[in-house]
N, C-alpha and C positions, 0 to 999 in steps of 0.2 A: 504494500500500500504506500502511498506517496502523499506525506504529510506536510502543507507550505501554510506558512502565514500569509492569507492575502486578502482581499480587498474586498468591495463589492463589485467590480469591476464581471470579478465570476458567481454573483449569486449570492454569497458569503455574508450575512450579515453581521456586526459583533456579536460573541461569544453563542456563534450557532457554526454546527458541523455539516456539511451538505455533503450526500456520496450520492454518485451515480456512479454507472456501469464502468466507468474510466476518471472519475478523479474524486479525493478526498483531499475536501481543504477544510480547516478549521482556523479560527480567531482563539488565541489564547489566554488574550490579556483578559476577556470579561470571564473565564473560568477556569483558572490557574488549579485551584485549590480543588475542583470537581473535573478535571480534562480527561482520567485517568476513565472516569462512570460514563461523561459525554461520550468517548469515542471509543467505548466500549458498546455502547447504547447506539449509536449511531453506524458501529460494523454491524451490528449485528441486523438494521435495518437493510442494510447490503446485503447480507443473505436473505431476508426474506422476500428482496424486489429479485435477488438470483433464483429463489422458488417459481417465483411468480412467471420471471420469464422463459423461464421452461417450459410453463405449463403452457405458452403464448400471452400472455397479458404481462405488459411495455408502460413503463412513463407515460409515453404516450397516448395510450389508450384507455387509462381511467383517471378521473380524479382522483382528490385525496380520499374523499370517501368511500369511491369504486375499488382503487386500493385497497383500503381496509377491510372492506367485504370481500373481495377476490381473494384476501389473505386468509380472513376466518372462514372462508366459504370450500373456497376449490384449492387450496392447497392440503395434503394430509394433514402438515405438520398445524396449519393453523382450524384446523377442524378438530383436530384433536386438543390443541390447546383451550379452546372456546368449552368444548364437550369436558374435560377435566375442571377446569376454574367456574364454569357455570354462568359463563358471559352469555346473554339473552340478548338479539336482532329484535328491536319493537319497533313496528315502522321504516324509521330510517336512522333511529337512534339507538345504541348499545348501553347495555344496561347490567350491572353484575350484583345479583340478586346471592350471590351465595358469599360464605366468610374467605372461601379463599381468595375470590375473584375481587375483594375487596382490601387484600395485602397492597393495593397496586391505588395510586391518586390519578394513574392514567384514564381517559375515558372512553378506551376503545381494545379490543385485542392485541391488534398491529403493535401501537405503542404501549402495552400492556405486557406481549412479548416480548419486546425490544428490552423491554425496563428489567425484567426477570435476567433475560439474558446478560446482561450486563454486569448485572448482580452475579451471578454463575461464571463470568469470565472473570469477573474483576473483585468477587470478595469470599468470604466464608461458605467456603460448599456445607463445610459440617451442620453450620446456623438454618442454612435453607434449610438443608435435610432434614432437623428439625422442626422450625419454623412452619412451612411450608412444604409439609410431602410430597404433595400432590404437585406440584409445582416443581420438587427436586426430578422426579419419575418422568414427569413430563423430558425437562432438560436430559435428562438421561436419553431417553428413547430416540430424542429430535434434534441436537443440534452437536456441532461436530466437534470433535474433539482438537 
């Protein structure tokens, strides 16, 4: 991966990480102290737009929202995340109705997963594992080593 401090010149706004298919740039200075969670949290969104584009569904071709749902919908890994944590589609809104699905202040799967993952690359697997089972089992079965 190919980590530059740059502008918004590409997209970039302060202390936010943008990846696509071909570049990861990130702003340091506004999250010095959290960089290590950001762009743990933010690979790991790169793998799930890499699910996605497997399956055929591209940047281009959904919004953010379409995204979201193409993640918990039609991918295994996020159908099975949604089906474990107990995250509920009402309408056009996400909704987590159960205690695990509520470890998370995220308000959708996508970034629901992303946030787990992060956590699983970047802190105490022992704590998840207790903390959070259902959530460690999941990481276990779906994302890579």
């Amino acid at each position: 991966f190919l980590l530059e401090e740059v502008g918004e010149p590409l997209g970039c706004a302060p202390g936010v990480i943008y990846i696509d298919l071909n570049v990861v740039c990130c702003i340091v200075e506004c999250v010095p102290d959290k960089l290590a969670t950001v762009l743990y949290h933010d690979l790991c969104h790169f793998h799930q737009v890499r699910l996605l584009t497997d399956i055929g569904v591209t940047p281009a071709d959904a919004n953010y929202s379409g995204f979201v749902n193409a993640y918990a919908q039609q991918t295994q890994e996020g159908i099975d995340f949604v089906e474990q944590t107990g995250w509920v589609l009402d309408g056009s809104s996400w909704s987590k109705p159960s205690p695990e699905a509520n470890w998370t202040q995220w308000s959708n799967p996508l970034e629901d997963a992303a946030n787990f993952c992060a956590h699983w690359y970047g802190g105490d697997r022992g704590a998840l594992e207790q903390d959070v089972p259902i959530r460690y089992e999941w990481a276990q079965d779906w994302l890579p080593e």
